[in-house]
N, CA, C and O atoms as a GROMACS GRO file, in nm:
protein
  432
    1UNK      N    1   0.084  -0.118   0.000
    1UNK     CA    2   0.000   0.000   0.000
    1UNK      C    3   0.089   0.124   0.000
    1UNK      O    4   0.194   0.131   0.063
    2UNK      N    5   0.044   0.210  -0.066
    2UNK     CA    6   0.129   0.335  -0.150
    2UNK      C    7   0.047   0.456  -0.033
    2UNK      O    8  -0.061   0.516  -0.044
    3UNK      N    9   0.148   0.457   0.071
    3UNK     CA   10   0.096   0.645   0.179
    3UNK      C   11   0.119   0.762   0.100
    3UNK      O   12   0.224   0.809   0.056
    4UNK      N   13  -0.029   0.811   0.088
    4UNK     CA   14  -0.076   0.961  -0.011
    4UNK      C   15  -0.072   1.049   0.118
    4UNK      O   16  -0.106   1.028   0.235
    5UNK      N   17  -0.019   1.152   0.054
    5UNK     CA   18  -0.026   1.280   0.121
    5UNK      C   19  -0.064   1.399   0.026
    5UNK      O   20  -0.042   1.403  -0.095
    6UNK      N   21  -0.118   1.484   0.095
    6UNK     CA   22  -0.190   1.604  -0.011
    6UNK      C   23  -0.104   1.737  -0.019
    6UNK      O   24  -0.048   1.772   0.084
    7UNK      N   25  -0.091   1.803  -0.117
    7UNK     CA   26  -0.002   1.873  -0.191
    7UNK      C   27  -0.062   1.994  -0.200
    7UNK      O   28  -0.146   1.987  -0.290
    8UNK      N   29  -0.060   2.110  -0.147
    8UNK     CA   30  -0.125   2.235  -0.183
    8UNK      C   31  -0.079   2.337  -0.293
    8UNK      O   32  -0.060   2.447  -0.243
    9UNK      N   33  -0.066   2.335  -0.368
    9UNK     CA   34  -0.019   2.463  -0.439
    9UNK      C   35  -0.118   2.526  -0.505
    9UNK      O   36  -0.234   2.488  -0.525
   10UNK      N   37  -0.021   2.698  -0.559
   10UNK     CA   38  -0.101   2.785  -0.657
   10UNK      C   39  -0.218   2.681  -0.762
   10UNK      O   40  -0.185   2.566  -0.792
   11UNK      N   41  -0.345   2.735  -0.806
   11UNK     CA   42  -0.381   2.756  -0.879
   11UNK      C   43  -0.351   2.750  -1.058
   11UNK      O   44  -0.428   2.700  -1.140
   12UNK      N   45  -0.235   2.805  -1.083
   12UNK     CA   46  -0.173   2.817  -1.171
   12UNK      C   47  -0.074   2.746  -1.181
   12UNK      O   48  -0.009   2.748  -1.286
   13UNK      N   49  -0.040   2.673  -1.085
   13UNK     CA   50   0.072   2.536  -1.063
   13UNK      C   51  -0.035   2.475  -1.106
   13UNK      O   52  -0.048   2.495  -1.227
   14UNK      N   53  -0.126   2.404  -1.058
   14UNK     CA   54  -0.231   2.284  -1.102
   14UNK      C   55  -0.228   2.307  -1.247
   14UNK      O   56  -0.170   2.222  -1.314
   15UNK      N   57  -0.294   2.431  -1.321
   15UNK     CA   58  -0.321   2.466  -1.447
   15UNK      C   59  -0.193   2.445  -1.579
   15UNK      O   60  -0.213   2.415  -1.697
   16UNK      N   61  -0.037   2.476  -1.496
   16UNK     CA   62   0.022   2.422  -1.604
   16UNK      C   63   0.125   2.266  -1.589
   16UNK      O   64   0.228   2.232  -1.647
   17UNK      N   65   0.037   2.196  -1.481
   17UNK     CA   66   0.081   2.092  -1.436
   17UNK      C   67   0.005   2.004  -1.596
   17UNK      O   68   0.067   1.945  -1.685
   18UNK      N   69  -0.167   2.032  -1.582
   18UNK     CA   70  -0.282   2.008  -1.657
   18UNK      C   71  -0.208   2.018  -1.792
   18UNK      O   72  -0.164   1.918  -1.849
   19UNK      N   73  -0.194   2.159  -1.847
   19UNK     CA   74  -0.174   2.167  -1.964
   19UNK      C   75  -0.031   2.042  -2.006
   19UNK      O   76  -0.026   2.019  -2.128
   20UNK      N   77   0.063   1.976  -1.933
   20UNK     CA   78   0.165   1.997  -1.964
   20UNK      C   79   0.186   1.830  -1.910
   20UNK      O   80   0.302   1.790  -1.905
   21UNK      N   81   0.097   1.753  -1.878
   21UNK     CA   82   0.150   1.605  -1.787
   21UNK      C   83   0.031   1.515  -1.911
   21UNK      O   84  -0.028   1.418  -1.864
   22UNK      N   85   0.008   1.547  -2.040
   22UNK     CA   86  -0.057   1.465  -2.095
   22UNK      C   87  -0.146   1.358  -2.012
   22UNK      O   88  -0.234   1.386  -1.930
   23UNK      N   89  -0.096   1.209  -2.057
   23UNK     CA   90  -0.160   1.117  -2.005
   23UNK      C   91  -0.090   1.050  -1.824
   23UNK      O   92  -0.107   0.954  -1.748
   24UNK      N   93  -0.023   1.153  -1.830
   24UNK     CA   94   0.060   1.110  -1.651
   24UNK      C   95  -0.050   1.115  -1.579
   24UNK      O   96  -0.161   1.151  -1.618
   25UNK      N   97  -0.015   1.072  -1.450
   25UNK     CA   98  -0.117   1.089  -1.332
   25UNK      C   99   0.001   1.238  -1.297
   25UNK      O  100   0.112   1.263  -1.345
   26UNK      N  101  -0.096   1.322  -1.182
   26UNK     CA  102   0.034   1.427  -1.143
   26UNK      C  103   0.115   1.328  -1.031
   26UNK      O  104   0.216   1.373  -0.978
   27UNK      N  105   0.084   1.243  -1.010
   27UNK     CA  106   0.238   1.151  -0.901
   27UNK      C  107   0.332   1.154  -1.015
   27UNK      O  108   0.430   1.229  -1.024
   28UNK      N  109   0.281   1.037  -1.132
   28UNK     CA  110   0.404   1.048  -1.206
   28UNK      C  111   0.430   1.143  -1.260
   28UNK      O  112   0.517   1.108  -1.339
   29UNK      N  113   0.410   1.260  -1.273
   29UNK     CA  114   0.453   1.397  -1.370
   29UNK      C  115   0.535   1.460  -1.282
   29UNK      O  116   0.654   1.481  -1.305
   30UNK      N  117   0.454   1.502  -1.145
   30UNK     CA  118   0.590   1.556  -1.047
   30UNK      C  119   0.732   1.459  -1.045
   30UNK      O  120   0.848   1.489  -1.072
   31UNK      N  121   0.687   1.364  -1.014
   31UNK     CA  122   0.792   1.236  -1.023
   31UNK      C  123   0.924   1.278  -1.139
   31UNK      O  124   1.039   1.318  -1.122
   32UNK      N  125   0.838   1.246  -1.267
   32UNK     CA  126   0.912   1.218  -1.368
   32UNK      C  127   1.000   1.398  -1.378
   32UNK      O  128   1.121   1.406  -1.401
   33UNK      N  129   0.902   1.539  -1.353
   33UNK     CA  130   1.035   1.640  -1.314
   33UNK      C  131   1.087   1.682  -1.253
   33UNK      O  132   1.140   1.790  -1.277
   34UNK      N  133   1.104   1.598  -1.107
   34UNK     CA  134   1.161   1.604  -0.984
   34UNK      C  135   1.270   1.531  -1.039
   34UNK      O  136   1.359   1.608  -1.075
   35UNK      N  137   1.302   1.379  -1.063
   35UNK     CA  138   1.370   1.297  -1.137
   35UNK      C  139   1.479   1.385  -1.245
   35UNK      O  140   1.599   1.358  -1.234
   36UNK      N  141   1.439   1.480  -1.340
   36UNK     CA  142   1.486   1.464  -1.447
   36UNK      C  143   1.569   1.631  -1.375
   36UNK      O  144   1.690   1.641  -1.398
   37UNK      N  145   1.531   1.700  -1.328
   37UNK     CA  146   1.589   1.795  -1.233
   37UNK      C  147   1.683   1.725  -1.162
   37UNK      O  148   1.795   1.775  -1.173
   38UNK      N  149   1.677   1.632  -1.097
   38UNK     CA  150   1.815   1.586  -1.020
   38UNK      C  151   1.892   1.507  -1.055
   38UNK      O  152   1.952   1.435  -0.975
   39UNK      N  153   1.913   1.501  -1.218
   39UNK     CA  154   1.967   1.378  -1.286
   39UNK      C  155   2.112   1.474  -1.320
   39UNK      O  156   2.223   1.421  -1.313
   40UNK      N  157   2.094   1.622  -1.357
   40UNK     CA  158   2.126   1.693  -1.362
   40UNK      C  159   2.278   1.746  -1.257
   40UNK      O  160   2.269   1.814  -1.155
   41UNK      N  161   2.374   1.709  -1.302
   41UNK     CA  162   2.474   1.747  -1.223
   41UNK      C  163   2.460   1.991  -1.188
   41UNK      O  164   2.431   2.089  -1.256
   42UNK      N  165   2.499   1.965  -1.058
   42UNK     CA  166   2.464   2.058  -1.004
   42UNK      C  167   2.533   2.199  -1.097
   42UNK      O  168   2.646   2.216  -1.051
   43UNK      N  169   2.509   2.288  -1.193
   43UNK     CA  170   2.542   2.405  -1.198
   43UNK      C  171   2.583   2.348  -1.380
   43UNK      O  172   2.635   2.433  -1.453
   44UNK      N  173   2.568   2.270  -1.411
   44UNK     CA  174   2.527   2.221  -1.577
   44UNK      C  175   2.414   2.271  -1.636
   44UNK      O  176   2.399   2.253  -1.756
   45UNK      N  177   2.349   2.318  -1.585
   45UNK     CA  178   2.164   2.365  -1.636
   45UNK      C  179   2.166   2.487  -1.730
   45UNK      O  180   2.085   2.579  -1.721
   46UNK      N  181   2.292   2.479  -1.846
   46UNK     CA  182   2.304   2.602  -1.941
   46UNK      C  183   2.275   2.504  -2.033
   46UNK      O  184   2.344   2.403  -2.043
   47UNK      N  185   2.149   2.532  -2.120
   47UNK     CA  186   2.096   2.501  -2.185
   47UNK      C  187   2.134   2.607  -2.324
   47UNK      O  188   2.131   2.557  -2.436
   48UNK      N  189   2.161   2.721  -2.311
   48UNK     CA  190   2.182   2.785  -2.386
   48UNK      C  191   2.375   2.815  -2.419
   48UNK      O  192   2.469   2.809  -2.340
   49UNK      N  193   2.372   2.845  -2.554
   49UNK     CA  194   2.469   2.946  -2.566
   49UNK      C  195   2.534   3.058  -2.604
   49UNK      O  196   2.455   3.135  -2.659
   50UNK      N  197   2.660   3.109  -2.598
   50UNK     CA  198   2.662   3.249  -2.581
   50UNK      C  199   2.703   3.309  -2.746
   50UNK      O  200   2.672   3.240  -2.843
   51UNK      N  201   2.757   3.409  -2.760
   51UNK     CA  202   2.698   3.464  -2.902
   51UNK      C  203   2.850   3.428  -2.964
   51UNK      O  204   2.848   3.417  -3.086
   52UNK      N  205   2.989   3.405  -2.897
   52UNK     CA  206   3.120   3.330  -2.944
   52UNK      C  207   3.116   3.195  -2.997
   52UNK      O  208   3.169   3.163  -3.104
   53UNK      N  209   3.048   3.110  -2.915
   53UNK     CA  210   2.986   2.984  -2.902
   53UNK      C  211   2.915   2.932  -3.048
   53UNK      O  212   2.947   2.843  -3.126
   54UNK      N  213   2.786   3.047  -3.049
   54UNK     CA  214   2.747   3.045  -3.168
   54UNK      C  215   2.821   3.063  -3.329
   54UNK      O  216   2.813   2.992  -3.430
   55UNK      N  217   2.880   3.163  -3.306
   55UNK     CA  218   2.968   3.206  -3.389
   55UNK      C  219   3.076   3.105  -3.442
   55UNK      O  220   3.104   3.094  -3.562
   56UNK      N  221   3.130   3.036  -3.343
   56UNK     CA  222   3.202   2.913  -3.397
   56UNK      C  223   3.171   2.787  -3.472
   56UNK      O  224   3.226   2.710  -3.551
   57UNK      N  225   3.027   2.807  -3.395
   57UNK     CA  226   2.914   2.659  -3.433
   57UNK      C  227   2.897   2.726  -3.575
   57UNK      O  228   2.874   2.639  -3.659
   58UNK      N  229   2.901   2.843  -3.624
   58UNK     CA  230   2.860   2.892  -3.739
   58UNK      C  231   2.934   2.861  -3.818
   58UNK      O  232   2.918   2.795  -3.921
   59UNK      N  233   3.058   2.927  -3.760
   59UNK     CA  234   3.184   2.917  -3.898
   59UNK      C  235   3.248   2.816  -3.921
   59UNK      O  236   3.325   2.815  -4.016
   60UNK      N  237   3.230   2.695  -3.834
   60UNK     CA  238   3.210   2.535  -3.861
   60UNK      C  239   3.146   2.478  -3.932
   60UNK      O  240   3.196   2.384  -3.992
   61UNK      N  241   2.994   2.517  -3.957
   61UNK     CA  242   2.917   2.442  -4.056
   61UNK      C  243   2.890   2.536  -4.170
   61UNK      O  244   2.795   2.524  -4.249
   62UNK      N  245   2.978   2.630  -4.172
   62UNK     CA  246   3.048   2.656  -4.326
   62UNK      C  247   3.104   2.623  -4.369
   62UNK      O  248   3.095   2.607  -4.490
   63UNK      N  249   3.243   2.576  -4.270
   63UNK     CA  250   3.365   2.511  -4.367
   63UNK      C  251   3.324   2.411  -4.381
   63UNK      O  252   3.382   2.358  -4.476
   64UNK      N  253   3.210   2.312  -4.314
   64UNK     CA  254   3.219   2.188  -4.374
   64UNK      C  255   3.114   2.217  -4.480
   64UNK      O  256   3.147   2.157  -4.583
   65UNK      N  257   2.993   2.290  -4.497
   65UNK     CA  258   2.956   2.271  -4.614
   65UNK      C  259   3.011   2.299  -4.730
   65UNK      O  260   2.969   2.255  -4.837
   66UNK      N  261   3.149   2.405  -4.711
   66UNK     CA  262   3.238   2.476  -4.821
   66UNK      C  263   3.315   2.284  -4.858
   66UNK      O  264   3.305   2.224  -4.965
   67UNK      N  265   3.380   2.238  -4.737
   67UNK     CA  266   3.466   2.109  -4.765
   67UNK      C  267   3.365   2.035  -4.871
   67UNK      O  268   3.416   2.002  -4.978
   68UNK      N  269   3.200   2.002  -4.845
   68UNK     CA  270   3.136   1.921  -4.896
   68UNK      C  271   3.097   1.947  -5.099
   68UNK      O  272   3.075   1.880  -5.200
   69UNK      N  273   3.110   2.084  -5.056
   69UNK     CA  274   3.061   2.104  -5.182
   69UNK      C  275   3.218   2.114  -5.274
   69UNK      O  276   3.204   2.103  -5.396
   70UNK      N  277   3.305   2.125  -5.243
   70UNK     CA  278   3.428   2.125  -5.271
   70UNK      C  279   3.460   2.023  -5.358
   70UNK      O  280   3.490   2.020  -5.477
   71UNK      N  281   3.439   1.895  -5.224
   71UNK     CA  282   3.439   1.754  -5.272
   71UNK      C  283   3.355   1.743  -5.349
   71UNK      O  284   3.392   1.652  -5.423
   72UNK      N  285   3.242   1.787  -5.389
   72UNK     CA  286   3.153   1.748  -5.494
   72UNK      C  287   3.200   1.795  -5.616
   72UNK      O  288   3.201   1.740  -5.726
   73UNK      N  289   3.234   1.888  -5.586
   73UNK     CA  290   3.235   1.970  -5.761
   73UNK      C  291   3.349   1.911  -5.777
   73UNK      O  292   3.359   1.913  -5.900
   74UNK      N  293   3.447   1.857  -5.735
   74UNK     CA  294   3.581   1.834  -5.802
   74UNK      C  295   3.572   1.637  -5.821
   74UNK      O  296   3.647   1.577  -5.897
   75UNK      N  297   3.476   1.575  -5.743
   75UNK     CA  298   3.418   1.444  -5.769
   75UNK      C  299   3.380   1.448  -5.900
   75UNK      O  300   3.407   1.355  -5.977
   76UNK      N  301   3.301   1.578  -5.943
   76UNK     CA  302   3.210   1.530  -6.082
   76UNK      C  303   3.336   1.584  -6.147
   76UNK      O  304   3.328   1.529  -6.257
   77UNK      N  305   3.445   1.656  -6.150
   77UNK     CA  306   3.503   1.665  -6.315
   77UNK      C  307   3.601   1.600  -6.262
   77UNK      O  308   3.697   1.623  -6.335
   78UNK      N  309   3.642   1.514  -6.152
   78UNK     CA  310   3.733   1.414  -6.201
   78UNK      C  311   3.669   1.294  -6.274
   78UNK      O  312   3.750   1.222  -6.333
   79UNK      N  313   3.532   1.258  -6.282
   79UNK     CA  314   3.448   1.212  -6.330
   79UNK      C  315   3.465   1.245  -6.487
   79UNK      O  316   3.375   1.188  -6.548
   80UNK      N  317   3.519   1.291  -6.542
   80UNK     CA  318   3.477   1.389  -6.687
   80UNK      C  319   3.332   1.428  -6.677
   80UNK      O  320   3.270   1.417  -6.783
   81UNK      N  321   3.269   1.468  -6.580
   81UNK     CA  322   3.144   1.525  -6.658
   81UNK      C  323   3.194   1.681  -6.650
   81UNK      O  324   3.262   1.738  -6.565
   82UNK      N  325   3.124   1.736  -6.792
   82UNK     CA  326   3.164   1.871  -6.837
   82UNK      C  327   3.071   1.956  -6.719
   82UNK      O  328   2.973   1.882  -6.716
   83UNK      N  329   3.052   2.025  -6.656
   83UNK     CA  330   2.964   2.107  -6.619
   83UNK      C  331   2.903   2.247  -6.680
   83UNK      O  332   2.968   2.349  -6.702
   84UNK      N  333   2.779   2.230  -6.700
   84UNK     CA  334   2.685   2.286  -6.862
   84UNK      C  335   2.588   2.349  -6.788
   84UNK      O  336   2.548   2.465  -6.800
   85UNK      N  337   2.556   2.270  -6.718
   85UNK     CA  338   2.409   2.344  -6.626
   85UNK      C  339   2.426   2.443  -6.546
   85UNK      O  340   2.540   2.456  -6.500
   86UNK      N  341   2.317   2.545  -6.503
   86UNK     CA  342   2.275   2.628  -6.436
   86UNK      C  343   2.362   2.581  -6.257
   86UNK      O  344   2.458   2.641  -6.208
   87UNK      N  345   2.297   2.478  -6.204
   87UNK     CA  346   2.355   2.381  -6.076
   87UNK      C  347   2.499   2.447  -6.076
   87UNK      O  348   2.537   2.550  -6.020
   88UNK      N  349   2.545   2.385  -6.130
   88UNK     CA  350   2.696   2.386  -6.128
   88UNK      C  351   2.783   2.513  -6.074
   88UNK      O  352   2.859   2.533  -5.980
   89UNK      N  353   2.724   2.599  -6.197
   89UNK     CA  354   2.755   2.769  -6.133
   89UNK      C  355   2.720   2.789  -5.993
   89UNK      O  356   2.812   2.817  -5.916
   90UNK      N  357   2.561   2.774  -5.934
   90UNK     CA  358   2.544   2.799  -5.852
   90UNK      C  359   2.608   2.731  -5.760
   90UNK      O  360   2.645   2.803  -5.666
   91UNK      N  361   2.638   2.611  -5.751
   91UNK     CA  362   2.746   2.560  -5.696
   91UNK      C  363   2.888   2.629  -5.628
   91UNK      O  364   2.924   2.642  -5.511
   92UNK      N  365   2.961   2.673  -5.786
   92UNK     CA  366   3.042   2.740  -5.747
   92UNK      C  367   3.078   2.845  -5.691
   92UNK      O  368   3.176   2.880  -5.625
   93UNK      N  369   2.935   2.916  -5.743
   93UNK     CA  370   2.932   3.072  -5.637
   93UNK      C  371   2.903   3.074  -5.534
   93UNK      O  372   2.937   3.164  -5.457
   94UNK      N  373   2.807   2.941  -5.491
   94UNK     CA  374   2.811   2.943  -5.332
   94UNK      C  375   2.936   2.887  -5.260
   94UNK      O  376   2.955   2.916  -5.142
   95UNK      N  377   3.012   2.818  -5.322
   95UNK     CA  378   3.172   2.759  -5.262
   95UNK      C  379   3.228   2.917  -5.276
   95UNK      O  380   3.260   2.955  -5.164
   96UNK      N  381   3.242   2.980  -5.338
   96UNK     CA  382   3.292   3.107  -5.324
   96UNK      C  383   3.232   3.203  -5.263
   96UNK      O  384   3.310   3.283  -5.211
   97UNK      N  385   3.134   3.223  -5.251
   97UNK     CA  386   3.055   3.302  -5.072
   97UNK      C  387   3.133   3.230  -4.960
   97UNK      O  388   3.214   3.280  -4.882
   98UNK      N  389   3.092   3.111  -4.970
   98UNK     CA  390   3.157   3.038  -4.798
   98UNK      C  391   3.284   3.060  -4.798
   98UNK      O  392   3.326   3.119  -4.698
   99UNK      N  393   3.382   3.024  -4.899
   99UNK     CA  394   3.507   3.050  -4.880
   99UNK      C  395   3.543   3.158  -4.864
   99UNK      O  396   3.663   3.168  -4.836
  100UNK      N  397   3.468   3.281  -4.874
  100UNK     CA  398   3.531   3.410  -4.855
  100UNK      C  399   3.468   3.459  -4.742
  100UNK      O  400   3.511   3.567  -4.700
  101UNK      N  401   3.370   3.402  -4.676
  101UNK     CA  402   3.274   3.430  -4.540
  101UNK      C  403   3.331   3.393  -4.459
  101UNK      O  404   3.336   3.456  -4.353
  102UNK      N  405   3.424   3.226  -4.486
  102UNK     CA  406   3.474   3.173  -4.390
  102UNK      C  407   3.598   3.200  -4.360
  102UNK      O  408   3.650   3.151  -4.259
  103UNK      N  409   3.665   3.283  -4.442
  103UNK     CA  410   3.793   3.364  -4.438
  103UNK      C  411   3.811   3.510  -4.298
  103UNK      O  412   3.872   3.541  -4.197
  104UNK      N  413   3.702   3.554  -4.397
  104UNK     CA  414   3.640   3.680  -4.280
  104UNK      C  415   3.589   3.601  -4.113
  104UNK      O  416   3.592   3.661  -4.006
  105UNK      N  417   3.568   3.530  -4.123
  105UNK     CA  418   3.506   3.480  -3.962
  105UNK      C  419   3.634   3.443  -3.916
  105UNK      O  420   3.670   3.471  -3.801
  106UNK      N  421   3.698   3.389  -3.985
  106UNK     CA  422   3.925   3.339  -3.898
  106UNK      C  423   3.940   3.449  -3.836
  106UNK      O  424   3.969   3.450  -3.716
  107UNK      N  425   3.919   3.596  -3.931
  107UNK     CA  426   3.993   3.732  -3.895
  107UNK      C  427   3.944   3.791  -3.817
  107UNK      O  428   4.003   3.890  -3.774
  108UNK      N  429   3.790   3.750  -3.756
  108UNK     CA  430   3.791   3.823  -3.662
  108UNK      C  431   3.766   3.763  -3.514
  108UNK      O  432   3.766   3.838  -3.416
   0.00000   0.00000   0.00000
C-alpha cells in the first residue's frame, strides 16, 4: 500500500501541471520532473549558448559545407562530366561566398 499525502499549491501550478502532464497521473509527472531535475549534475543547467559559441558553431558548418561542396564539384570533373548546367555555377558561387565568409570569420 502506497501512503498519499496532499499537496497544496497555486492555482496556476495545477493549471500548467494540466496543460503539460498529458496522459501522466500528477504523481508520475511531479515524479518524472523532480527525477529529471536531479539527474542533472549541479550548476550544468546552461541550456543555452553564448553569441562566441554560436559564432564558432557557425563558422564550422560553413567550412564543412564549403569542404562538402568542394568535394563534390571536383568528384564530378574528375568524373569527366563537363559542367553545362545552371547547378553547377550555382554551386560554385556558393563555394565562393563560404570561402570568402569563412575567411572573414578566422579574422575576426
Amino acid at each position: 500500500m502506497v501512503d498519499k499525502r496532499m499537496l497544496i499549491v497555486d492555482a496556476d501550478v495545477v493549471r500548467k501541471i494540466d496543460e503539460n502532464r498529458g496522459d501522466m497521473s500528477y504523481s508520475e509527472f511531479l515524479n518524472f520532473l523532480i527525477d529529471s531535475q536531479l539527474k542533472e549534475p549541479a550548476g550544468s543547467n546552461n541550456n543555452y549558448v553564448d553569441k562566441d559559441e554560436f559564432n564558432h558553431f557557425a563558422a564550422g558548418m560553413k567550412e564543412l559545407l564549403r569542404n562538402f561542396l568542394e568535394f563534390f564539384l571536383s568528384y564530378g570533373l574528375e568524373l569527366g562530366k563537363q559542367p553545362q548546367d545552371k547547378t553547377f555555377q550555382e554551386l560554385t558561387q556558393k563555394l565562393q561566398e563560404l570561402s570568402s565568409s569563412s575567411k572573414k570569420s578566422k579574422s575576426h
